[in-house]
C-alpha positions as CSV (number, residue, x, y, z in Angstrom):
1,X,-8.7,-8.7,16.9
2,X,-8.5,-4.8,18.4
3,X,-11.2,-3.6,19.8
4,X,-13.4,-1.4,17.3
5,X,-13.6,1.7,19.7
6,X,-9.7,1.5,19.8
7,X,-9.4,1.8,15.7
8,X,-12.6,3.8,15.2
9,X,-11.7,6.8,17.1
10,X,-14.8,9.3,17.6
11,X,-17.1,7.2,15.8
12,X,-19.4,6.7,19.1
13,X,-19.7,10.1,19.7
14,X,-20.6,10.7,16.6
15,X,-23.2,8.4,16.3
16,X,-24.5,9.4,19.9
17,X,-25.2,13.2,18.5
18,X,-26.8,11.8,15.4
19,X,-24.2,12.9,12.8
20,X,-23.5,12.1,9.4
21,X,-20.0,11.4,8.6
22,X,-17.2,9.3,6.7
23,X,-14.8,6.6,7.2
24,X,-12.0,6.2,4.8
25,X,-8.8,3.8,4.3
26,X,-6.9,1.9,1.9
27,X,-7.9,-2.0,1.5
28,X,-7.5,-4.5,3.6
29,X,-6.6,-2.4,6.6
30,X,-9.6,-3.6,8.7
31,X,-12.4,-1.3,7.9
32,X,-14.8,-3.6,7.4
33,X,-13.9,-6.1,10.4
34,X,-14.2,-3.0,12.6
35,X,-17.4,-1.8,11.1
36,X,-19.1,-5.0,11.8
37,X,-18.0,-5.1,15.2
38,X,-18.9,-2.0,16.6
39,X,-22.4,-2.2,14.5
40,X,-22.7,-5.6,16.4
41,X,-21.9,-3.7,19.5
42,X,-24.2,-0.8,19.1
43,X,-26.9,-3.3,18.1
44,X,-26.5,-5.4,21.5
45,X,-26.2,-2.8,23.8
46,X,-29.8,-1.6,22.9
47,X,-29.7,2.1,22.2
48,X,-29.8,2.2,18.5
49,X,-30.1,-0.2,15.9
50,X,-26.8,-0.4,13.6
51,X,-26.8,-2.0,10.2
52,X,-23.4,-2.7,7.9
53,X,-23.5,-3.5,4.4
54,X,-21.4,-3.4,1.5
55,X,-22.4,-1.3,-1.5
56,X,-19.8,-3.5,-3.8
57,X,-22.5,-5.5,-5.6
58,X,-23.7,-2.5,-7.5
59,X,-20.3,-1.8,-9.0
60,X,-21.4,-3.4,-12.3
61,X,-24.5,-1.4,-12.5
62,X,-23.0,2.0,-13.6
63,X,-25.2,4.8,-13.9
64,X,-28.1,2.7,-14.0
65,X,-29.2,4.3,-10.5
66,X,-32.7,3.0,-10.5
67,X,-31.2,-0.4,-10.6
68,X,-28.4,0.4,-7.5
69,X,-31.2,2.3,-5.1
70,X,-33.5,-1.3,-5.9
71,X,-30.4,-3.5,-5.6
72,X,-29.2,-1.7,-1.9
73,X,-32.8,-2.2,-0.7
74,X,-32.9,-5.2,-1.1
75,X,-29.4,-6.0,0.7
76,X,-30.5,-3.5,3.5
77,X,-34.0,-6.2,4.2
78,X,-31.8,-9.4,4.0
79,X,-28.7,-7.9,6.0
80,X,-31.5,-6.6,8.7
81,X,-33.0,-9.8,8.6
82,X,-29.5,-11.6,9.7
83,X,-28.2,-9.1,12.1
84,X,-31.3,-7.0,13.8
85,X,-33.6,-7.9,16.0
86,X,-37.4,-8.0,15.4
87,X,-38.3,-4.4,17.0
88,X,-36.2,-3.0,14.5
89,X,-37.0,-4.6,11.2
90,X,-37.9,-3.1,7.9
91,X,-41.9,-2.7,6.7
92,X,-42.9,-6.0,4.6
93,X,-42.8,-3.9,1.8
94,X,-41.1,-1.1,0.5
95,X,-43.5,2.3,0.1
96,X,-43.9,3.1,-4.0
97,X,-41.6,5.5,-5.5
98,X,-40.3,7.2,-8.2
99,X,-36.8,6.3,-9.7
100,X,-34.4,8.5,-8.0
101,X,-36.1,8.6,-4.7
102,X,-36.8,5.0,-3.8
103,X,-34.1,4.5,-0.8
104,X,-35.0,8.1,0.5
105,X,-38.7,6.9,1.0
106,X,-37.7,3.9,2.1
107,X,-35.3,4.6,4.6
108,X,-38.1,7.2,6.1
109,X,-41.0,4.4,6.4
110,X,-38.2,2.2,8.1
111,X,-37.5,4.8,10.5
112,X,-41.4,5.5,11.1
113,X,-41.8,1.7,12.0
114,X,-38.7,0.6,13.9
115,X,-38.1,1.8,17.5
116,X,-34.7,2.4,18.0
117,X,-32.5,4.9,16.3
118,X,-31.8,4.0,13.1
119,X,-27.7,3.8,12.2
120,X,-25.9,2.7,9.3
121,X,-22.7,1.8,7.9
122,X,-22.7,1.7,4.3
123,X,-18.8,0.4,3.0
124,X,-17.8,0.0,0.1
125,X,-19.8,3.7,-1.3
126,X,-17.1,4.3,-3.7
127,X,-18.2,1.5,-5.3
128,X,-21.6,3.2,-6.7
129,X,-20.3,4.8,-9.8
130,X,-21.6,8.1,-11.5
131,X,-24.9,9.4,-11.4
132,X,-25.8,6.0,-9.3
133,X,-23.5,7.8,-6.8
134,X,-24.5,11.0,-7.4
135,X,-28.2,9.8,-6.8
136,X,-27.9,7.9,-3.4
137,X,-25.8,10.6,-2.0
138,X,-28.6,13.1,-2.6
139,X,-31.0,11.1,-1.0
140,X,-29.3,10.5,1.5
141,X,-28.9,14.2,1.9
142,X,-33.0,15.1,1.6
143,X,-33.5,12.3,4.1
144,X,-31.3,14.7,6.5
145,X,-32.2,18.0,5.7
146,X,-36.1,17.7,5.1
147,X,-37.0,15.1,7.5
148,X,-34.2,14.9,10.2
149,X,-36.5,13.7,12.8
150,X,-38.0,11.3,10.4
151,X,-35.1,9.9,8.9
152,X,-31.7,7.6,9.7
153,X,-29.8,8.8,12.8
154,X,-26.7,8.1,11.7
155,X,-25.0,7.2,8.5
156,X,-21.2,6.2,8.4
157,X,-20.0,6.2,4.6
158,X,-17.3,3.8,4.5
159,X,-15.0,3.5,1.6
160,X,-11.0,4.2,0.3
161,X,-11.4,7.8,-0.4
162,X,-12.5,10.9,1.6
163,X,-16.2,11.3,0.3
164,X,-15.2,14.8,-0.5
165,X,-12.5,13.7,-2.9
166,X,-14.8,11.4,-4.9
167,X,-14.3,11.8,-9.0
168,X,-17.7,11.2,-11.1
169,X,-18.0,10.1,-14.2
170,X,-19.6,12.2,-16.5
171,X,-18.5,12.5,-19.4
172,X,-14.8,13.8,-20.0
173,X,-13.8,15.0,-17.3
174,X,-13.9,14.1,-13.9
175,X,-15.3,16.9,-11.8
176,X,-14.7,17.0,-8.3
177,X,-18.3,16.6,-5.7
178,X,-16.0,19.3,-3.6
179,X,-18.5,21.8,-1.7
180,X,-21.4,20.7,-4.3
181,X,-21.4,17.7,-2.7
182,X,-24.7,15.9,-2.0
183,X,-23.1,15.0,1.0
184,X,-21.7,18.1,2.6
185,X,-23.8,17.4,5.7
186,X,-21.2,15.3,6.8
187,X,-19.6,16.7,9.9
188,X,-16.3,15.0,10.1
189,X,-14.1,12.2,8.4
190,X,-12.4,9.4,10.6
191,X,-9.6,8.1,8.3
192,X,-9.0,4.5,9.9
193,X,-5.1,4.3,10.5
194,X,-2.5,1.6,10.3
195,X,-1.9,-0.3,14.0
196,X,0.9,1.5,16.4
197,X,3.7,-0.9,17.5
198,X,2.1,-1.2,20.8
199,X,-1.0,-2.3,18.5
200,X,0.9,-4.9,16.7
201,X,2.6,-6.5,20.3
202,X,-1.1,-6.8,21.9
203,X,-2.2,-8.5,18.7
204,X,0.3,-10.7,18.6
205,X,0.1,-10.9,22.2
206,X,-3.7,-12.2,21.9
207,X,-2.1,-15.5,20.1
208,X,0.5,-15.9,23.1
209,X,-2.4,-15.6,25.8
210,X,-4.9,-18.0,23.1
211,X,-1.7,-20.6,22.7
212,X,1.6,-19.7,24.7
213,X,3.9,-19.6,22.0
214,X,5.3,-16.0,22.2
215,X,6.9,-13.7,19.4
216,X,10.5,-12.7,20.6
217,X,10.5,-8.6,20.9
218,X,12.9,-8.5,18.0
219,X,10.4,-10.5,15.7
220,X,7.7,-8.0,17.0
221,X,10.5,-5.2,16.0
222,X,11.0,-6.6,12.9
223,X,7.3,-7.2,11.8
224,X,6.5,-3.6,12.5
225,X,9.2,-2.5,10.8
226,X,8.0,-4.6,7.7
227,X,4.5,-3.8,7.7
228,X,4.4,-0.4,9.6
229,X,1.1,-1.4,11.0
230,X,-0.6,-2.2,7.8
231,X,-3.0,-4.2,9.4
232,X,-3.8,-7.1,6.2
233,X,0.4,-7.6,6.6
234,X,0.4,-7.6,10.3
235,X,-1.9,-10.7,10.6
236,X,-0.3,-11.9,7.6
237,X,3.1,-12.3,8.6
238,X,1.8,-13.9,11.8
239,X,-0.1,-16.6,9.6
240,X,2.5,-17.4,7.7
241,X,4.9,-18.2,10.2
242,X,2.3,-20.0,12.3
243,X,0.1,-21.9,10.0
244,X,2.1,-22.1,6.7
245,X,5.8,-22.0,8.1
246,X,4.5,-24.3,11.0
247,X,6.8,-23.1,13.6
248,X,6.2,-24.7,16.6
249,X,8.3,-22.9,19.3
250,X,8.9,-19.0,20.1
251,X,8.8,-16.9,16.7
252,X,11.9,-15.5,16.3
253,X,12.9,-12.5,13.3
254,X,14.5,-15.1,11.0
255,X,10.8,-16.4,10.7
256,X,9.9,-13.5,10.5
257,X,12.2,-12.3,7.6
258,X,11.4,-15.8,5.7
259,X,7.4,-14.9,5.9
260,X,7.9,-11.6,4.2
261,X,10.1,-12.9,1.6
262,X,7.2,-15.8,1.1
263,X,4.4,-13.3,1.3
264,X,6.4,-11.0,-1.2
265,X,6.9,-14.1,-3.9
266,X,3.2,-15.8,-3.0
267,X,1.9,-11.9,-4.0
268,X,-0.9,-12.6,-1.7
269,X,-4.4,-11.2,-2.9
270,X,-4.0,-8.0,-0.9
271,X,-0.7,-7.7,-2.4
272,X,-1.7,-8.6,-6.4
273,X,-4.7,-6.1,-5.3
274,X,-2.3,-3.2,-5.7
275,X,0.0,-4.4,-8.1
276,X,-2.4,-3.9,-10.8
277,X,-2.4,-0.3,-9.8
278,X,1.3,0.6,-10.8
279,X,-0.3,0.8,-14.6
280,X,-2.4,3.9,-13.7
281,X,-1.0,7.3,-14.6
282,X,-2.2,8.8,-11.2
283,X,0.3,5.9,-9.1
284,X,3.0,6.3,-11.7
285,X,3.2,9.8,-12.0
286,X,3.8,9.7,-8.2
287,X,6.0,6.5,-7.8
288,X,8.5,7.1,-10.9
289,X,9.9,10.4,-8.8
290,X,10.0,8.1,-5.7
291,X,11.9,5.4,-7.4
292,X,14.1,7.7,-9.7
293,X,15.2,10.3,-6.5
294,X,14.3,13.2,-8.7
295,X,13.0,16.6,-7.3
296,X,9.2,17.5,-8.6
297,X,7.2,20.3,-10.4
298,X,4.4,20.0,-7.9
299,X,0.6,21.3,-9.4
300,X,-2.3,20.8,-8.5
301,X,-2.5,17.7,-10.6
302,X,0.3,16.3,-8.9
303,X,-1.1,17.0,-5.4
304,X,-4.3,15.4,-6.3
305,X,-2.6,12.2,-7.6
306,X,-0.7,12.2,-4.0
307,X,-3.7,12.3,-2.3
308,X,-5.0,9.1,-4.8
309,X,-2.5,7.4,-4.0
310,X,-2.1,7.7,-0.4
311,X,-5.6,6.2,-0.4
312,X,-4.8,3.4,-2.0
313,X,-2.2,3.1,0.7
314,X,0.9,2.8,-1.3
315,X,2.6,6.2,0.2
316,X,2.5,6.7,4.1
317,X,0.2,9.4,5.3
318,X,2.1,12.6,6.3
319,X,3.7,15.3,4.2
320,X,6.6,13.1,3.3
321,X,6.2,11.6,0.1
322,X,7.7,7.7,0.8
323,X,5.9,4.4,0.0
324,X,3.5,3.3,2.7
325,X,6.0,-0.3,4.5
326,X,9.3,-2.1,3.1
327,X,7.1,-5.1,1.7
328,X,5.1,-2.6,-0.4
329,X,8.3,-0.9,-1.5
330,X,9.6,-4.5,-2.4
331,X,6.5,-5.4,-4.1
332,X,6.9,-2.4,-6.1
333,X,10.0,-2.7,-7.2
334,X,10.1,-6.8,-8.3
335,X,6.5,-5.9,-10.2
336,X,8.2,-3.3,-12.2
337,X,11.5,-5.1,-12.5
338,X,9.6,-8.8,-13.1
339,X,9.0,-8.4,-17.5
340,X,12.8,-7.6,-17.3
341,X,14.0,-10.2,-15.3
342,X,13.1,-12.5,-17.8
343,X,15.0,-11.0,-20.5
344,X,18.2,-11.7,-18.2
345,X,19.8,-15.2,-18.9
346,X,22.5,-15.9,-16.0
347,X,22.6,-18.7,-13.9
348,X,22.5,-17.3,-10.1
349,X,24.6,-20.6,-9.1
350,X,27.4,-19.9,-11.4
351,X,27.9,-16.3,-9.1
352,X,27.8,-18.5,-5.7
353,X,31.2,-19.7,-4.3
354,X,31.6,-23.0,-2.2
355,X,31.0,-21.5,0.9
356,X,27.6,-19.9,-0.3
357,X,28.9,-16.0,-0.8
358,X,28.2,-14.4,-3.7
359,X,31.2,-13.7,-6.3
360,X,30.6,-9.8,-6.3
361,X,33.1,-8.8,-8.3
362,X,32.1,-11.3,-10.8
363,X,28.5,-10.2,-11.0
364,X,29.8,-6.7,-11.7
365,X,31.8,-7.5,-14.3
366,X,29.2,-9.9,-16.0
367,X,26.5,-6.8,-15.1
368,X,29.2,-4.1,-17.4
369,X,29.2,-6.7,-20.1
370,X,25.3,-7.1,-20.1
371,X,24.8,-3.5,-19.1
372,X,27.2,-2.7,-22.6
373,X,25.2,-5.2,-25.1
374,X,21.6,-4.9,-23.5
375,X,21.8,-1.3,-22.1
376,X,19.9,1.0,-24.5
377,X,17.1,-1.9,-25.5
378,X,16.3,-2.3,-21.8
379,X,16.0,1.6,-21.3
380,X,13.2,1.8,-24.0
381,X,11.4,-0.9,-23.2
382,X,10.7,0.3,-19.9
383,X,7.3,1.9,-18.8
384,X,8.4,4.3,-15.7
385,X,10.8,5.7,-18.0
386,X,13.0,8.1,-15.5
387,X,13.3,5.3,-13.2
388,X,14.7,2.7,-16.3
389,X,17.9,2.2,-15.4
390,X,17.5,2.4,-11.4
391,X,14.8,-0.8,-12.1
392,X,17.7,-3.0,-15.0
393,X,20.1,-2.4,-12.3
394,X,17.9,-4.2,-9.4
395,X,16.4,-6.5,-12.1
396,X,20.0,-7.8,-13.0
397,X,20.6,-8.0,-8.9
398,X,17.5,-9.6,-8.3
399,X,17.4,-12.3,-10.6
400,X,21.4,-13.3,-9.7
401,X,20.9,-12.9,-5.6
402,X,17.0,-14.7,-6.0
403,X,16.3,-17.5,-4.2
404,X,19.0,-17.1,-1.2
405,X,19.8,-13.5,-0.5
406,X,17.8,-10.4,0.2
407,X,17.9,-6.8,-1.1
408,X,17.6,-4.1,0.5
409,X,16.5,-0.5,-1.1
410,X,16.6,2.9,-0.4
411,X,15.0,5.6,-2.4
412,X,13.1,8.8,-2.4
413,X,12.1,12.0,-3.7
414,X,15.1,14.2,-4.4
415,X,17.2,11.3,-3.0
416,X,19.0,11.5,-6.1
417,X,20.4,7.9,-5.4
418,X,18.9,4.5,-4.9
419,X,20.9,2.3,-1.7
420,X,21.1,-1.0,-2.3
421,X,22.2,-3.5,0.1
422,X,22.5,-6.9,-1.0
423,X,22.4,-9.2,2.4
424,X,23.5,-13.1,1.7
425,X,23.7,-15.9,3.8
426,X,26.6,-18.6,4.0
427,X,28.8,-20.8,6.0
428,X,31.8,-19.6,8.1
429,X,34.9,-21.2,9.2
430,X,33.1,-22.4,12.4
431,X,30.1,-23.8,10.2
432,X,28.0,-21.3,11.7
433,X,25.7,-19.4,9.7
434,X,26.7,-15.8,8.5
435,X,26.0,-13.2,6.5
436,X,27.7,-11.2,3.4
437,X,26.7,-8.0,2.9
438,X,27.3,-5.7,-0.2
439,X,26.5,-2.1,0.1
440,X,25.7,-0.1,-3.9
441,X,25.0,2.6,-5.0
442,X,23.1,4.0,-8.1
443,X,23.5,7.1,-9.4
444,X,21.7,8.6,-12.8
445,X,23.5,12.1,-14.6
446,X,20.7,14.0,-16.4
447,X,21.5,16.8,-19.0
448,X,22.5,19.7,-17.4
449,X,24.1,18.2,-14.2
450,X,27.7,17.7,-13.3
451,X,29.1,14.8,-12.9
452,X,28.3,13.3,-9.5
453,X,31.5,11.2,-8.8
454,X,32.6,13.5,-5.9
455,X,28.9,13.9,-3.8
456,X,27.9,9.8,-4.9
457,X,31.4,8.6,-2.9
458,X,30.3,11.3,0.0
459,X,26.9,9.6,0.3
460,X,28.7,6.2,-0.1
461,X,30.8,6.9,2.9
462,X,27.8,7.6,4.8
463,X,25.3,4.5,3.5
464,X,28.5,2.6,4.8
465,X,29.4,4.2,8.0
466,X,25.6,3.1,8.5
467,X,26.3,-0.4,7.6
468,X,29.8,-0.4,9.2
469,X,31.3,-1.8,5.6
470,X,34.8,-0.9,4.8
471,X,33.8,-1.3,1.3
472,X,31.4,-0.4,-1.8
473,X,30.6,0.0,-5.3
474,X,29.4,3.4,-6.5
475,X,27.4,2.8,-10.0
476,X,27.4,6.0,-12.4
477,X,24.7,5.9,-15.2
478,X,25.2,9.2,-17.7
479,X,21.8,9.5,-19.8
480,X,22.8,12.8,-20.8
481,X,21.8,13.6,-24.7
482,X,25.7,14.0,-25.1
483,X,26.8,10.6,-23.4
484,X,29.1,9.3,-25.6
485,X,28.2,5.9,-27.0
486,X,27.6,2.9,-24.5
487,X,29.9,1.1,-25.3
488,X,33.0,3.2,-24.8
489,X,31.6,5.1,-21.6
490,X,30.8,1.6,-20.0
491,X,33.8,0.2,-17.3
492,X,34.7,0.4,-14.2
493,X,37.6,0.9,-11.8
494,X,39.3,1.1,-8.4
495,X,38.8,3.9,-6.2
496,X,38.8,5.1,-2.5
497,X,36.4,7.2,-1.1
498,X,36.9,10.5,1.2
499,X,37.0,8.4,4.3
500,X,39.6,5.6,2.8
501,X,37.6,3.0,2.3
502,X,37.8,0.6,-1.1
503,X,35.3,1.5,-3.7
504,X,34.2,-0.3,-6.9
505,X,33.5,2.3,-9.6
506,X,31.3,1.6,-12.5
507,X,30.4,3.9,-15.5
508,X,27.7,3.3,-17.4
């Protein structure tokens, strides 16, 4: 475990000058281990007395914000009981109140008898729906500006979005809090990041010192590259490999490639956590784009379903629109491509040849035949619409290369293209163990665009020159309104790109 002070930047100083503030992140990046470890901290060194709790168990009460403000006092007094020491307890009882005003009065009697500074960390706060919301934040905000002397020291509010970007039912619409927040006296937001790679080698390093079994520097390499940081992954892959995989001597970045490919197919809780996301209009509206390579009409509407999402932590924070790690861009991608695979009926074996490659040209050519029955049904059926025939094409891939190989995808706003590199493992003439790669690309022609033979074998040239192939397959898809039929524009040939090499071209 890292040290709380190292992933909750500022939050002492804070605390020290009695502020108000927020902490926000995306799930299962280590919020709440933090929080409870630098409240245990505070506690023990004696200044202040710091409390955590979660505010999820009044999710299911709504608007009913008499019932939340009762409900939260009551896991304040049995939290305090566990975790603070007598001096700092809460009265016997709480002080009568009316509905609406209960936790401010009672927060101010605890304050009156305990003697330390009072300090919470309330996760979870975007949990409290509506007016419930709406309600606590307000007290929370008399507390501060009427009695600041006479009320909590510091409050940390703790949950996946930035207070000030909170939506509340009501209604319609959605209306932002913005600057008529309750809780404008918040002074600053601490948005708990995913781990650096030095991060990732001490924690990992912490099991070496514990047990002397070491991760090789390219598995570190490789883990980081996997998970970015994303802290629920990081320890993941670790567990995997250690108490699942059972490897008993150094961890090397096979193991670790098998653990993300077992973490990907488990769909781990943190994992199915987001997949039920990829429904909402806010994620898709931002992810189709991302997975089609189109350029955007960016509106505010967009911007603010950027900002949702990067929350959730399925984009990476910057101004770069890209999805957050590799295993959440896997993830993504066999979700949406997981109803379709099932309406594919090939037999991966029967694409395998005896030395354990994989028959390319024969999956193309079984593809163009599927691709010319299955083609138009397939692109109707699908949800994220613009992205249809980029997610058939990885389905079809996916289901044939499943169970052996690995793919490997590339895609982005304005990318125009979707790399794919399909990376499978067999036996050489020495009996060693090796590994085919097949480098493709996909490329979609929308009305009013040329056709983009010449620029997709450019950008082929350079995907390979990446890869060092001498060889690809350059996939054309026309869904212009004029296309002719599917059946007659569907084929493919031989061709050679600008810089020589062999191509494959399909039409489709």
């Amino acid at each position: 475990m890292l040290p709380a002070a190292e992933r909750l930047v500022g939050a002492r100083e804070y605390i020290t000058y009695g502020e108000y503030f927020v902490i926000h992140a995306p799930r299962q990046s280590g919020k709440s281990t933090s929080l409870l470890q630098l409240a245990s901290q505070l506690t023990a060194e004696g200044e202040v007395a710091a409390l955590y709790i979660s505010c999820e168990v009044a999710e299911p009460l709504g608007d009913d914000y008499t019932a939340v403000e009762n409900l939260l006092l009551d896991v304040l007094r049995r939290e305090a009981a566990h975790s603070l020491p007598d001096d700092a307890q809460p009265p016997h009882e709480w002080p009568a109140a009316e509905a609406g005003s209960a936790l401010l009065w009672a927060l101010r009697a605890w304050v009156e008898t305990c003697r330390r500074p009072l300090v919470l960390f309330l996760d979870e706060i975007d949990s409290i729906q509506g007016e419930s919301l709406r309600s606590v934040l307000r007290q929370l905000r008399a507390g501060y500006n009427t009695a600041r002397d006479r009320f909590v020291h510091s409050i940390a509010l703790c949950g996946l979005r930035d207070v000030r970007d909170y939506k509340v039912a009501s209604g319609g619409e959605e209306p932002r809090l913005g600057s008529a927040s309750p809780f404008n006296i918040k002074v600053e937001s601490i948005r708990l990041g995913d781990f650096t790679y030095d991060e990732v080698a001490a924690l990992y390093g912490q099991h070496t010192a514990a047990t002397g079994q070491e991760f090789s520097t390219r598995a570190i390499d490789l883990a980081y590259y996997y998970t970015k940081g994303q802290p629920w992954l990081t320890n993941a892959l670790a567990s995997e490999v250690i108490r699942r995989m059972k490897i008993a001597g150094t961890i090397t970045d096979d193991h670790i490639d098998e653990a993300k490919e077992r973490l990907i197919l488990a769909r781990a809780t943190h994992l199915d956590s987001l997949v039920y996301k990829l429904t909402d209009t806010r994620v898709r509206q931002v992810l189709e784009p991302l997975l089609a390579g189109t350029e955007l009409d960016v509106d505010d509407i967009y911007d603010d379903s950027v900002s949702y999402v990067r929350d959730l932590g399925l984009i990476a924070p910057g101004k770069t629109i890209r999805i957050a790690n590799p295993i959440y861009n896997e993830v993504i991608v066999r979700v949406l491509t997981a109803t379709l695979e099932h309406n594919i009926f090939v037999e991966p074996s029967a694409f395998r040849l005896p030395d354990g490659r994989l028959d390319l040209h024969k999956l193309l050519t079984e593809f163009i035949a599927f691709w010319k029955e299955n083609g138009e049904i397939m692109l109707i059926k699908k949800g994220y619409h613009e992205a249809a025939v980029q997610l058939v094409v990885m389905a079809y891939l996916q289901r044939v290369v499943n169970g052996g190989g690995y793919i490997g995808r590339e895609y982005g706003l304005g990318y125009k293209r979707v790399d794919l590199l399909v990376r499978q493992p067999y036996t050489d003439a020495d009996g060693r163990r090796a590994w085919q790669r097949e480098a493709i690309e996909l490329k979609v022609r929308r009305d009013g665009e040329p056709d983009p033979l010449d620029d997709g074998l450019i950008q082929l040239d350079s995907y390979l020159d990446r890869l060092d192939l001498d060889h690809g397959t350059l996939a054309i898809f026309d869904r212009r309104s004029c296309a002719a039929p599917l059946a007659e524009r569907t084929g493919y040939t031989d061709t050679t790109s600008p810089a020589g090499r062999k191509i494959l071209l399909i039409r489709g």
